[in-house]
TORKOLRO-515943 format. One record per residue: x, y, z of N, C-alpha, C, CB in turn. Coordinates in steps of 0.2 Angstrom, whole numbers, padded with zeros to 4 digits, always signed. Glycine has a CB too. Example, Ala and Ser with C-alpha at 12.3 -4.5 7.8 and 13.67 -1.06 7.14 Angstrom:
<recs>
+0066-0028+0039+0062-0022+0039+0066-0016+0039+0057-0022+0045
+0064-0011+0035+0068-0005+0036+0064+0000+0039+0070-0003+0029
</recs>
This chain:
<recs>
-0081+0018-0148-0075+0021-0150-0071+0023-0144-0077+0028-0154
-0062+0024-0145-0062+0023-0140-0059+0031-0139-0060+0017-0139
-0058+0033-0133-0054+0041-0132-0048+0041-0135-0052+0043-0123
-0047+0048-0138-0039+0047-0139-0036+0048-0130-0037+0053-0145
-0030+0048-0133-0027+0050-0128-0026+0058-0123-0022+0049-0130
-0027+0063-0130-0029+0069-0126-0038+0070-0124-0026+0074-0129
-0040+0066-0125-0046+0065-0122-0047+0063-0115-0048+0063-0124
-0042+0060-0114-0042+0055-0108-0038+0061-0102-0036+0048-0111
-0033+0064-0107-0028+0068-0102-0034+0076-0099-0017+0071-0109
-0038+0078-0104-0043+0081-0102-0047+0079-0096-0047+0081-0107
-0049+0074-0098-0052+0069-0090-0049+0070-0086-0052+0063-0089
-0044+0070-0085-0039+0068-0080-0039+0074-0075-0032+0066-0084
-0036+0078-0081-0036+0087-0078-0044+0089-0073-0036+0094-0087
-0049+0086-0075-0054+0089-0073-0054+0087-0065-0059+0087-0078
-0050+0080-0065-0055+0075-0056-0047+0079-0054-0056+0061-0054
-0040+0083-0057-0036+0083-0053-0037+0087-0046-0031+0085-0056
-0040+0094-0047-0043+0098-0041-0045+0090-0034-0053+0104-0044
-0049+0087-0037-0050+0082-0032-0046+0078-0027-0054+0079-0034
-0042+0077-0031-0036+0074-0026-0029+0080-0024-0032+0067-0030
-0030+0083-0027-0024+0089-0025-0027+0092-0019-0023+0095-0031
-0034+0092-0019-0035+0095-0011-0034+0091-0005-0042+0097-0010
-0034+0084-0006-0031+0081-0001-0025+0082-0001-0031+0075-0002
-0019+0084-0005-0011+0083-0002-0010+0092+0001-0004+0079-0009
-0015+0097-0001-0016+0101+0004-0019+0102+0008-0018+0104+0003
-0023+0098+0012-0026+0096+0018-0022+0092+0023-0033+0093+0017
-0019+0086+0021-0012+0081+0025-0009+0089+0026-0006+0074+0018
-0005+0091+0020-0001+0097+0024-0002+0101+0028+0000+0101+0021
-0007+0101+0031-0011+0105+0036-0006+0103+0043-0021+0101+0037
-0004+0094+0043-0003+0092+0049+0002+0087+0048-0009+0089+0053
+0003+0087+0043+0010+0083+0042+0017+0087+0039+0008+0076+0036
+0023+0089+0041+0026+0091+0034+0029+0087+0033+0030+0096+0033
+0032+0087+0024+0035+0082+0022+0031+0076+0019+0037+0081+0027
+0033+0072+0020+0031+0065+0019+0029+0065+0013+0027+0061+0023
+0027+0069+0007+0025+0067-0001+0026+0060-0004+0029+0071-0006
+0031+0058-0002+0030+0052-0002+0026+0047-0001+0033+0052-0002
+0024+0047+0003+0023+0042+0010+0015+0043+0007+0026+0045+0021
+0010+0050+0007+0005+0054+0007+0002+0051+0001+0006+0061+0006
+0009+0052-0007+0005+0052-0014+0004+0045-0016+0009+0055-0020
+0010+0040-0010+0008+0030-0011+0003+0030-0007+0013+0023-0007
-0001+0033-0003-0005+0031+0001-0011+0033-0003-0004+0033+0007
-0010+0037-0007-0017+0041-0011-0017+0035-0017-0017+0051-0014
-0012+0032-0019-0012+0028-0026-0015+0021-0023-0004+0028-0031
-0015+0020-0017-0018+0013-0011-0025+0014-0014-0018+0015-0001
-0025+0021-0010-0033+0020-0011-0038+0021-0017-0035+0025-0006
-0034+0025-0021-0037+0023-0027-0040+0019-0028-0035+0022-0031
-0033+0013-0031-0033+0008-0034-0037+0002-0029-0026+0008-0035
-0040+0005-0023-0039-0003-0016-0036-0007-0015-0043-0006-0015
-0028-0006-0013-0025-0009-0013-0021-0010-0007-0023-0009-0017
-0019-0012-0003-0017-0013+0005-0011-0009+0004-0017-0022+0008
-0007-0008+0006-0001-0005+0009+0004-0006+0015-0003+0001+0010
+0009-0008+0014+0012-0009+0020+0018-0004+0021+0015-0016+0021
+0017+0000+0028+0022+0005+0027+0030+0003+0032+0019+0014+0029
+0034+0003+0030+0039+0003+0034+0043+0008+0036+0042-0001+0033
+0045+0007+0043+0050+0013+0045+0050+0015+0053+0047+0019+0042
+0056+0016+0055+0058+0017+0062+0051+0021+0066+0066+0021+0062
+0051+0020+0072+0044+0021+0077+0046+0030+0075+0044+0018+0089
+0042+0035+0076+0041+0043+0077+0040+0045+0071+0048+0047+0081
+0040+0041+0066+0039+0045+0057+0036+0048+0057+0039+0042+0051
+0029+0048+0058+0021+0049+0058+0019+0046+0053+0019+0057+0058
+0021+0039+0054+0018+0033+0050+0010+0034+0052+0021+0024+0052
+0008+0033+0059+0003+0031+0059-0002+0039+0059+0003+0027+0065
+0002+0043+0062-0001+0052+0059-0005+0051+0053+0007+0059+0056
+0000+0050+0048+0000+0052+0042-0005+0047+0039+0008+0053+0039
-0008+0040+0040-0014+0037+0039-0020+0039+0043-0013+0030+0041
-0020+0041+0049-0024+0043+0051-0027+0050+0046-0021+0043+0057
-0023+0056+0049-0025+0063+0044-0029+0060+0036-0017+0067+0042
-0026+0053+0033-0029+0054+0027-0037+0049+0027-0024+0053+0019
-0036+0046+0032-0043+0042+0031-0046+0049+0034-0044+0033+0037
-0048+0053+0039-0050+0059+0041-0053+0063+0035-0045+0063+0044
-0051+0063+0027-0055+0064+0024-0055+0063+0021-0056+0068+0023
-0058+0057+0022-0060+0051+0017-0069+0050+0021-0053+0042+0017
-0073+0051+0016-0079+0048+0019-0082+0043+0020-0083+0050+0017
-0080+0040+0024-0079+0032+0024-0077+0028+0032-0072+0030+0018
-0080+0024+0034-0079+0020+0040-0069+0019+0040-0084+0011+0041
-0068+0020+0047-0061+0021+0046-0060+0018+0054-0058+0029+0044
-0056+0013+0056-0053+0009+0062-0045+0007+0063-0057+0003+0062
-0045+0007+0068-0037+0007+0070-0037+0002+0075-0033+0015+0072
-0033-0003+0075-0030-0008+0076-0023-0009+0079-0031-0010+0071
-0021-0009+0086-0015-0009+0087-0011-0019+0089-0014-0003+0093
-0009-0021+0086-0008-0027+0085-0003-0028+0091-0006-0028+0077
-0004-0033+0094+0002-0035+0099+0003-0042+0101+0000-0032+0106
+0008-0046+0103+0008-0052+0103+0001-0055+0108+0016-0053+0105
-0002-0054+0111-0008-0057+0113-0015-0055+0111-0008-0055+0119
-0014-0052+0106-0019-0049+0103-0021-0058+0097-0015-0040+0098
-0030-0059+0097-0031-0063+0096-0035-0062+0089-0032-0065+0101
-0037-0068+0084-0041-0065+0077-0047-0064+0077-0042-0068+0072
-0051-0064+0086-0057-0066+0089-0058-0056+0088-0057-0072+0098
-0051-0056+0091-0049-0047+0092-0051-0044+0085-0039-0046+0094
-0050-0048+0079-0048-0044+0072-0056-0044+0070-0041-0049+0066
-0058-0052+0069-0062-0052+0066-0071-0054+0067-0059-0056+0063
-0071-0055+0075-0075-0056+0078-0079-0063+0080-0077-0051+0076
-0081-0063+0084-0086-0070+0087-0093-0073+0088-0085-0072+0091
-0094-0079+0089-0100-0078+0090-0100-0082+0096-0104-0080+0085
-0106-0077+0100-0107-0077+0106-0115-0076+0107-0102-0073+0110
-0114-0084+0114-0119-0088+0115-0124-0083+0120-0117-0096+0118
-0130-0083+0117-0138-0079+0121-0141-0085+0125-0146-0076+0115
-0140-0085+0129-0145-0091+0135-0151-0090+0134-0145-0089+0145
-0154-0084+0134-0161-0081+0130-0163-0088+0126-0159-0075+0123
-0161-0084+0122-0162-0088+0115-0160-0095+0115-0158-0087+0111
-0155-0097+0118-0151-0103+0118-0147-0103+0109-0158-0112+0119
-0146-0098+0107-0143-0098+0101-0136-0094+0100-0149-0096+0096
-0132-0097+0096-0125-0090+0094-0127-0085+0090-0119-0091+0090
-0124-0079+0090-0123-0073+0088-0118-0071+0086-0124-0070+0092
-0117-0071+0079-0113-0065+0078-0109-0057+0081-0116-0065+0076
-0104-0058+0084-0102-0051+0086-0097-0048+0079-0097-0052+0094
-0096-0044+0078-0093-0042+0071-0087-0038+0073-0099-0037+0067
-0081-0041+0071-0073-0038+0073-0072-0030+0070-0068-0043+0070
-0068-0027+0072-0066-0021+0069-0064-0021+0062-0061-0018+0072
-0063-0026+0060-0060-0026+0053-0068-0026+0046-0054-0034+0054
-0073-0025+0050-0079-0023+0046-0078-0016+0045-0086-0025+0051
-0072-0014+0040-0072-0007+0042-0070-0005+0033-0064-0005+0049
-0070+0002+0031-0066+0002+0024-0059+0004+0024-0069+0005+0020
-0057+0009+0031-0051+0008+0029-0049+0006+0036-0048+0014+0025
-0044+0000+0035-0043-0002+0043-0032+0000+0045-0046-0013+0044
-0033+0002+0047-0025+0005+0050-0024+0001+0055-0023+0013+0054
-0018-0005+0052-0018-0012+0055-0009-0008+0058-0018-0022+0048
-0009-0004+0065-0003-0003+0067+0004-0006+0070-0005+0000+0070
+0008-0006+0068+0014-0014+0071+0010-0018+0066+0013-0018+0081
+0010-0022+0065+0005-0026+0059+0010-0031+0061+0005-0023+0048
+0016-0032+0063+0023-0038+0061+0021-0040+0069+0034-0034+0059
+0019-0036+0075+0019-0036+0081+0014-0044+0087+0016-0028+0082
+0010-0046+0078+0005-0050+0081+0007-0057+0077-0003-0048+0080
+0005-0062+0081+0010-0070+0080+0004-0072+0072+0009-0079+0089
+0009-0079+0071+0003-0081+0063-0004-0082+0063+0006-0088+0058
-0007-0084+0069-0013-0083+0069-0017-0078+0068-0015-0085+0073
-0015-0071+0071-0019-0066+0067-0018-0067+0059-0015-0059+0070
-0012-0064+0058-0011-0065+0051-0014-0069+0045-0006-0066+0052
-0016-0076+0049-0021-0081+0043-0027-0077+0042-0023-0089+0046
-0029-0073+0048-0035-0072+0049-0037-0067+0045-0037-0070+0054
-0030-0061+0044-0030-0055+0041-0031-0055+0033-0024-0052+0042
-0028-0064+0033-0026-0064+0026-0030-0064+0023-0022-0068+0025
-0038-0069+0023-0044-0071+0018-0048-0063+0018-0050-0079+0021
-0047-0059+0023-0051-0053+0021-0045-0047+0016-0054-0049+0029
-0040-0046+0017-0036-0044+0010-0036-0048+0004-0028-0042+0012
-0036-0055+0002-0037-0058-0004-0045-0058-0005-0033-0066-0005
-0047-0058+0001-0056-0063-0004-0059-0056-0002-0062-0073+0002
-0058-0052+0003-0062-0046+0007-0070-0049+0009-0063-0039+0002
-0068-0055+0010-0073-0058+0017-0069-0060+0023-0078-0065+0015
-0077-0062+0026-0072-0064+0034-0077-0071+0035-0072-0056+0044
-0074-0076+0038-0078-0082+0038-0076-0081+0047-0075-0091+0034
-0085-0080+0050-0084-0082+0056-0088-0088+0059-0085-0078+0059
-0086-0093+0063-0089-0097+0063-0092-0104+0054-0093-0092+0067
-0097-0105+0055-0097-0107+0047-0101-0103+0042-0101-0114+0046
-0102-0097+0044-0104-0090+0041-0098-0087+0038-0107-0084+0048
-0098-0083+0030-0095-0078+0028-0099-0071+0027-0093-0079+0022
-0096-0068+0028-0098-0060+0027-0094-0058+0023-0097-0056+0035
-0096-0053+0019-0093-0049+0014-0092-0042+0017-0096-0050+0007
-0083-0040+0016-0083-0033+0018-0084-0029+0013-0076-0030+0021
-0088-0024+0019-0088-0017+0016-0083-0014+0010-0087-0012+0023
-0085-0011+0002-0082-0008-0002-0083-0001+0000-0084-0010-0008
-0075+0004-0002-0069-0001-0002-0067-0003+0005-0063+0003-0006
-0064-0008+0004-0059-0011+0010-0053-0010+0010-0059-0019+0011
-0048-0006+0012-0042-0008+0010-0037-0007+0020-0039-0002+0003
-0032-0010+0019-0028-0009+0024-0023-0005+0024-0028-0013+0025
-0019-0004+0029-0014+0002+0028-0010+0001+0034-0017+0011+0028
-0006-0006+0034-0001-0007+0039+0004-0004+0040+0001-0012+0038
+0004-0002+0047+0012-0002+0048+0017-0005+0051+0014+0001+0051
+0026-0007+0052+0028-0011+0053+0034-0009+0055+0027-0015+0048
+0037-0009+0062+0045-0008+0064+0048-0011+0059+0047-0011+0071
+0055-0012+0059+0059-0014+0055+0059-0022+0057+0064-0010+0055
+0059-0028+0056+0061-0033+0058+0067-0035+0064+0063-0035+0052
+0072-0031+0062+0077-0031+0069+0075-0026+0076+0084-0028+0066
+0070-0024+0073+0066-0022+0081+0063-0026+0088+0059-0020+0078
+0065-0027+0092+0064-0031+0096+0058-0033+0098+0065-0029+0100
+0056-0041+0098+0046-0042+0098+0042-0039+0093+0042-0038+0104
+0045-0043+0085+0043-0042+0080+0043-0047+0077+0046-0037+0078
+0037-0051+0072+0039-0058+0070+0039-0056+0061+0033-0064+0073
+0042-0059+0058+0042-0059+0049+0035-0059+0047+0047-0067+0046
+0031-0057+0044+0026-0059+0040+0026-0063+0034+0024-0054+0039
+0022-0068+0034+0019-0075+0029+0022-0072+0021+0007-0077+0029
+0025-0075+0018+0028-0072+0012+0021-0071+0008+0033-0078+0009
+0016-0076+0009+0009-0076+0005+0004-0071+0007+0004-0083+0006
+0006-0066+0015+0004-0060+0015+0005-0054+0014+0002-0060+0019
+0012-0054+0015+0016-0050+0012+0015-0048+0003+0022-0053+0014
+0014-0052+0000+0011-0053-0009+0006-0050-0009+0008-0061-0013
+0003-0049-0004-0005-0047-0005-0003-0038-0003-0013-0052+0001
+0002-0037+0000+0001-0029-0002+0003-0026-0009+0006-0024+0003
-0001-0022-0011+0000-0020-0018+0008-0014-0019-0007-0017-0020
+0008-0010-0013+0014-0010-0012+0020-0009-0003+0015-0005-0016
+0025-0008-0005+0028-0008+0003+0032-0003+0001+0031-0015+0007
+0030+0003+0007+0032+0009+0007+0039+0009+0013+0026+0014+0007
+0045+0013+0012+0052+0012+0015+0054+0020+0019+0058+0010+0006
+0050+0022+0023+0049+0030+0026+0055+0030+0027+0045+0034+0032
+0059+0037+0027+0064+0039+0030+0065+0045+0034+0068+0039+0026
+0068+0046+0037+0069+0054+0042+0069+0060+0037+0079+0054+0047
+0067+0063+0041+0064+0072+0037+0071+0073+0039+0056+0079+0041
+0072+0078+0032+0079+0083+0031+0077+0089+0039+0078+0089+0021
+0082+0092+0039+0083+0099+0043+0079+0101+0042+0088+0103+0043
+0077+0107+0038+0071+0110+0038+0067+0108+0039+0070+0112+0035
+0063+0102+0037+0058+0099+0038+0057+0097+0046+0059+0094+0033
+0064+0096+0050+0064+0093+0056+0062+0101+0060+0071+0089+0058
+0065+0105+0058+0065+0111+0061+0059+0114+0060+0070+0116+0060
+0054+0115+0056+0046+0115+0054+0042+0111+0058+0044+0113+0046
+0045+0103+0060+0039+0100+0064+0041+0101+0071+0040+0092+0064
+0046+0103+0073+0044+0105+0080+0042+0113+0082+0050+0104+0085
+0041+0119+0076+0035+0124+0076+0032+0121+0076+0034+0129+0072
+0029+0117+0074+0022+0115+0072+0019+0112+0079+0022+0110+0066
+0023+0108+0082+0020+0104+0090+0022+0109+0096+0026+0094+0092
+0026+0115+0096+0027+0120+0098+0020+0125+0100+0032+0122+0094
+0018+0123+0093+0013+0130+0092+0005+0127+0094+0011+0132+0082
+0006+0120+0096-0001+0118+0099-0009+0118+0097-0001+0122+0104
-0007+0120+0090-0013+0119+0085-0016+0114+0085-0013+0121+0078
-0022+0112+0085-0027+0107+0085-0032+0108+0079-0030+0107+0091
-0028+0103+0075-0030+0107+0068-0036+0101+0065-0022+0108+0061
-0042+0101+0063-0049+0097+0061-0048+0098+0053-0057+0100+0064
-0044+0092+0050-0046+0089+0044-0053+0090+0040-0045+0083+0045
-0055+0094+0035-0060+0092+0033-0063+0085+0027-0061+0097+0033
-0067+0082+0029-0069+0076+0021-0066+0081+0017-0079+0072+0016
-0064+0079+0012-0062+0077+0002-0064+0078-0001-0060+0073-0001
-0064+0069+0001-0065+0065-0005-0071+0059-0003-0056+0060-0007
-0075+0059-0006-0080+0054-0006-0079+0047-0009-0084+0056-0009
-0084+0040-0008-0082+0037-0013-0084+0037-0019-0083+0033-0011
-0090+0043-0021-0091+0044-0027-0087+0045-0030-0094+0046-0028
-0082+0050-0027-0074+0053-0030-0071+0048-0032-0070+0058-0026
-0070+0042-0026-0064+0038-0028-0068+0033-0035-0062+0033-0022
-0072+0031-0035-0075+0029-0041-0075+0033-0047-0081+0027-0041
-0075+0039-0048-0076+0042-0054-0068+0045-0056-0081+0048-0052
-0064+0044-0050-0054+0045-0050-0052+0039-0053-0050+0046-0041
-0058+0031-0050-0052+0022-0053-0055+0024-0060-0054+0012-0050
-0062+0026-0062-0063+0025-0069-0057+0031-0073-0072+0027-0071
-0056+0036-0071-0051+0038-0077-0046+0035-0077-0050+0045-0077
-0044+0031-0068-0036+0029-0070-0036+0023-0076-0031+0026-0062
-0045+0020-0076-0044+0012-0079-0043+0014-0087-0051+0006-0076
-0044+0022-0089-0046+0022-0094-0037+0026-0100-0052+0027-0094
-0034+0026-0094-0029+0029-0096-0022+0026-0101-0027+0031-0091
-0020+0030-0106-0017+0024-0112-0012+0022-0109-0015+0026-0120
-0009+0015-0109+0000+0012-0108+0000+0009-0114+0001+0004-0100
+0007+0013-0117+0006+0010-0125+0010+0003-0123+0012+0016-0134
+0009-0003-0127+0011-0011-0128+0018-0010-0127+0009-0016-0135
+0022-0005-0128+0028-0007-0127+0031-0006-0119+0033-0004-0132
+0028-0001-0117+0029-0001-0110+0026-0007-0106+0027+0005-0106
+0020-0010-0108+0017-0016-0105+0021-0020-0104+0013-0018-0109
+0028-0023-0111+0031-0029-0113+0039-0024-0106+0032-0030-0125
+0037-0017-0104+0043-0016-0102+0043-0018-0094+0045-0009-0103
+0037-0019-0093+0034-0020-0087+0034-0027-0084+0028-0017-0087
+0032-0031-0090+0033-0040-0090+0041-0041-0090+0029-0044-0098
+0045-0038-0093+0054-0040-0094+0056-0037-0086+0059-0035-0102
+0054-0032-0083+0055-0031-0076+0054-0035-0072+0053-0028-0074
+0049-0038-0073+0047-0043-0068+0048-0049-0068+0040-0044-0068
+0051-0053-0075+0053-0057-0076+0060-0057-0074+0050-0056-0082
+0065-0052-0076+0072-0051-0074+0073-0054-0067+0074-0044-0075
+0067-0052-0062+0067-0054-0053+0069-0063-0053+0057-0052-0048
+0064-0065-0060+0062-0075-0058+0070-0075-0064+0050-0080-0063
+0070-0075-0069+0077-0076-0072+0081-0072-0073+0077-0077-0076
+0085-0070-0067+0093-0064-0069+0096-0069-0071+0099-0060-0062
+0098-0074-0074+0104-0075-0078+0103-0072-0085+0105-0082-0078
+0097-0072-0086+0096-0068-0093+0101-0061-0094+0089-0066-0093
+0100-0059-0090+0103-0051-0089+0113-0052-0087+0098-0047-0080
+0114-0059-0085+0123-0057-0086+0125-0055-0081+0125-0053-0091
+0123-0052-0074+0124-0049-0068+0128-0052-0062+0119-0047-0067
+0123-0060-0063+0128-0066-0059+0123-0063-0051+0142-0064-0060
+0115-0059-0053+0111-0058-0048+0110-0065-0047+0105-0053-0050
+0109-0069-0050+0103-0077-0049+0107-0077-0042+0104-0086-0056
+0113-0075-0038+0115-0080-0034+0114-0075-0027+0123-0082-0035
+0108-0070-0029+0106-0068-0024+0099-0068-0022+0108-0063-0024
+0094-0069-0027+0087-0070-0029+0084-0075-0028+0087-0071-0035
+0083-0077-0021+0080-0086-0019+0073-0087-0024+0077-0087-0008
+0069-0082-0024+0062-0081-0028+0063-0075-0030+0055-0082-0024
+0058-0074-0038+0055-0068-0038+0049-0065-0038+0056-0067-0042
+0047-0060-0041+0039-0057-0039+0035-0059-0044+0038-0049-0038
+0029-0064-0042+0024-0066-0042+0020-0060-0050+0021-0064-0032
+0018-0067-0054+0011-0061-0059+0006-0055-0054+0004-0068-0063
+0008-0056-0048+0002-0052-0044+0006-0044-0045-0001-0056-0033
+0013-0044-0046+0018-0039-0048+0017-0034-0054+0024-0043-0048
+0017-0040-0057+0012-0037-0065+0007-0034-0066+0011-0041-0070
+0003-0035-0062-0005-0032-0064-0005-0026-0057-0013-0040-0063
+0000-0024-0053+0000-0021-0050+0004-0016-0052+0000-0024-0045
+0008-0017-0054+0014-0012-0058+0009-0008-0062+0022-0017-0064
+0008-0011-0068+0005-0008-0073-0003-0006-0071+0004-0013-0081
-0005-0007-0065-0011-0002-0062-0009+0004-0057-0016-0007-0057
-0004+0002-0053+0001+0009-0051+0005+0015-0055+0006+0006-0049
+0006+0012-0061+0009+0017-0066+0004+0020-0070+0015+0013-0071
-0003+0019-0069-0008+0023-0072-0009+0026-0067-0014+0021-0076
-0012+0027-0061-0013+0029-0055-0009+0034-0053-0013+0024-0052
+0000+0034-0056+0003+0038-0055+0005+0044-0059+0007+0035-0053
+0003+0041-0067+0000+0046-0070-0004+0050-0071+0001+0047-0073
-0010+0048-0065-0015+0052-0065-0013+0056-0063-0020+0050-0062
-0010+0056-0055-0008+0061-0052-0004+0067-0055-0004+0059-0047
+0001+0066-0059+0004+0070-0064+0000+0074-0069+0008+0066-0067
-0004+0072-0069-0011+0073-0076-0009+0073-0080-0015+0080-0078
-0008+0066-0081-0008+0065-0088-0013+0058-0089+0001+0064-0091
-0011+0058-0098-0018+0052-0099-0014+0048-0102-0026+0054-0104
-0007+0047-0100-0004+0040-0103+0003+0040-0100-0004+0040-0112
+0005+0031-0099+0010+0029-0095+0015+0032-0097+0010+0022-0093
+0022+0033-0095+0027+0034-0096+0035+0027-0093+0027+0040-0094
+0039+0023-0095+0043+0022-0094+0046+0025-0087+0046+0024-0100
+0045+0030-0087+0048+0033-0080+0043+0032-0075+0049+0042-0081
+0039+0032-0077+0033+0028-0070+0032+0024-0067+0027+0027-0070
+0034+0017-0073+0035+0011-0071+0043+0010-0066+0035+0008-0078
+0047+0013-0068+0055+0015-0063+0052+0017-0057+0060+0024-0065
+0047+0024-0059+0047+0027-0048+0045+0024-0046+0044+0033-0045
+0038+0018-0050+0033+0014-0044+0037+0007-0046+0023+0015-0046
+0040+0005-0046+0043-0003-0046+0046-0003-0041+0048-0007-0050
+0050+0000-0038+0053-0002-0030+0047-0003-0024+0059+0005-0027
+0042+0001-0027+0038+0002-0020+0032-0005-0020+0034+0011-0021
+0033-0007-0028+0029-0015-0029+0033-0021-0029+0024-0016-0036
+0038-0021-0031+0044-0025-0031+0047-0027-0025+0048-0023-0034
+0050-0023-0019+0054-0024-0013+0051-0029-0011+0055-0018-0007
+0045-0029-0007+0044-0035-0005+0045-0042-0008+0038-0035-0004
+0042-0041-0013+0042-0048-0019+0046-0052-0020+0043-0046-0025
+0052-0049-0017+0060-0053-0018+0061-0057-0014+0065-0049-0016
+0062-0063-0013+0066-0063-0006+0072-0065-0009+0063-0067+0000
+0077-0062-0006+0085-0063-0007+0086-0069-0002+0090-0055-0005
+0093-0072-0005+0098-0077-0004+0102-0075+0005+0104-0077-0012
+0103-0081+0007+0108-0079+0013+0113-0076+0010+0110-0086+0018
+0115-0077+0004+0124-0075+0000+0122-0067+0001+0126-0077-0011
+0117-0065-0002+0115-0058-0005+0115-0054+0005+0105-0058-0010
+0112-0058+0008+0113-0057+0017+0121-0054+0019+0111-0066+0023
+0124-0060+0016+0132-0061+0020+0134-0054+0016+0137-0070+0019
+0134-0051+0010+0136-0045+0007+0133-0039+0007+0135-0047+0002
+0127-0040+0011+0125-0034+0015+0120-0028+0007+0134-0031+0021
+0118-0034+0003+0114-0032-0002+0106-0033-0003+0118-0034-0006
+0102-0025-0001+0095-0026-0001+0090-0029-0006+0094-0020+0000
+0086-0030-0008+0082-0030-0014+0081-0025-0015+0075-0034-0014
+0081-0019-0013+0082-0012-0017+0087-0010-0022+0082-0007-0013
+0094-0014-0018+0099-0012-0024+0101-0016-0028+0106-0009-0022
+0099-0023-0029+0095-0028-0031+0088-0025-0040+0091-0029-0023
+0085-0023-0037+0080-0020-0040+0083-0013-0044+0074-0020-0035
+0089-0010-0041+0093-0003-0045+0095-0008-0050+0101+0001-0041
+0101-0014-0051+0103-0017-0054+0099-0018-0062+0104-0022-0050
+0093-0020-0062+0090-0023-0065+0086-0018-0068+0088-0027-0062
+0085-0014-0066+0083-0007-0068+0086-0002-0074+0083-0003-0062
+0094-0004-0070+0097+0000-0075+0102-0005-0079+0102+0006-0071
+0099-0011-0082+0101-0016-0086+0097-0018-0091+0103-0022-0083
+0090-0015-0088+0083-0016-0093+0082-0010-0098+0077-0017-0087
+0083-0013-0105+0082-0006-0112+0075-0005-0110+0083-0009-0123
+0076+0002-0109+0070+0007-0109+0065+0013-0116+0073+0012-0103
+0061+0006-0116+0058+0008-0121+0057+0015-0124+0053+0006-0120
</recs>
């Protein structure tokens, strides 16, 4: 039999203490960023890789760091650079005279949560390498696979592309983040709070959370939560609108070179439970599917040299379609 809905939203309420203490503990050493914090907690839920973008000083890499910190769980950081090699990422095998046999050495990325920093900074060789352990979450070294550690997820960061010594990431790795997050500069107050805070010289010690018992007992309520069939069908016509804007009458198709991937769909509608978890509730809303589509969609896009020469993002792109799409 199955839950009702307020049965579910009961659930829900109960594991909320358990993640609400995490965005009181980040606050400890980040201000700000809610944003940046509550995608990064719906990553890890769900295990799903993340790619954050945004100009160098945000406290991109702060603000990953502080939350793997209480997370009970192997955690490694990675600063990616154009000489940096996949021998670097994933590791090798190296020969025992002893023996006369190879060896297995085991790369950092035997990790569960790995903070792949600059992520855009290292040529396509890394990147192939990165790629079979975010789709498959093994690593082949040598003619050996290994399977990573659960959960595995990653938590890239990335200058902007027009950053100097920066290369485009593989469109087929880019797909595999579940979403790509867009930081921007803290307001005044917020700016004027962060330099009390690095003023004041605290050296502040995160404590664990969250376990992975928690995160498993947090994905079973998100997997249980209701999305009534018409937000489902609203979620497929969004995604859909990316591969066919002529449908929609906008005269977008002449900006649209590709659209986002079925891997969009099953990530939308796992994000928008996830995000009403956080809210406590036990069922999707229309409005969830809005706040979390830009943040699974941006990437997904890739726009036309036209849409370039007009100086029009796949964010306002993705406004368009949003507010052309009947909301259930």
């Amino acid at each position: 039999m199955q839950e009702s809905v307020q049965e579910i939203t009961e659930r829900v309420k109960k594991l909320q203490p358990v993640v609400s203490g995490i965005f009181e503990e980040v606050g400890k050493v980040i201000i700000g960023q809610r944003y940046l914090v509550e995608r990064l907690v719906i990553g890890l839920i769900m295990e799903g890789h993340i790619l954050v973008e945004g100009v160098p000083g945000l406290a991109k890499t702060t603000t990953v760091k502080a939350l793997a910190q209480m997370i009970n769980v192997l955690f490694k950081r990675i600063q990616f650079t154009p000489d940096l090699l996949p021998a670097d990422l994933i590791g090798t095998q190296i020969y025992n005279p002893k023996t006369q046999e190879f060896g297995v050495k085991k790369g950092p990325i035997f990790t569960n949560i790995l903070l792949a920093d600059e992520i855009n900074r290292a040529p396509a060789k890394v990147q192939s390498a990165l790629l079979e352990a975010m789709q498959e979450r093994q690593v082949t070294i040598g003619d050996e696979t290994f399977p990573l550690p659960r959960p595995f997820v990653v938590l890239a960061t990335q200058n902007p592309i027009e950053q100097e010594g920066t290369y485009p990431l593989p469109e087929a790795q880019v797909d595999r983040f579940m979403l790509k997050l867009n930081v921007t500069y803290p307001s005044r107050n917020e700016e004027a709070a962060i330099i009390d805070r690095v003023d004041s010289s605290l050296s502040l010690e995160l404590k664990p959370r969250f376990s992975p018992e928690n995160l498993w007992a947090v994905r079973e309520a998100v997997s249980q939560i209701y999305i009534d069939p018409k937000v489902k069908e609203y979620i497929v016509k969004i995604v859909f609108a990316t591969r066919e804007p002529k449908e929609l009458k906008l005269g977008l198709e002449n900006y649209i070179q590709f659209g986002a991937s079925p891997r969009a769909s099953i990530y939308l509608h796992q994000v928008s439970k996830a995000y009403a978890f956080l809210q406590g509730r036990g069922y999707v809303t229309p409005q969830d599917v809005k706040t979390m589509g830009f943040d699974v969609l941006r990437h997904r896009i890739l726009t036309t040299y036209e849409a370039e020469a007009e100086g029009l993002s796949s964010d306002q792109i993705l406004q368009k379609i949003f507010d052309n799409i009947e909301v259930p």
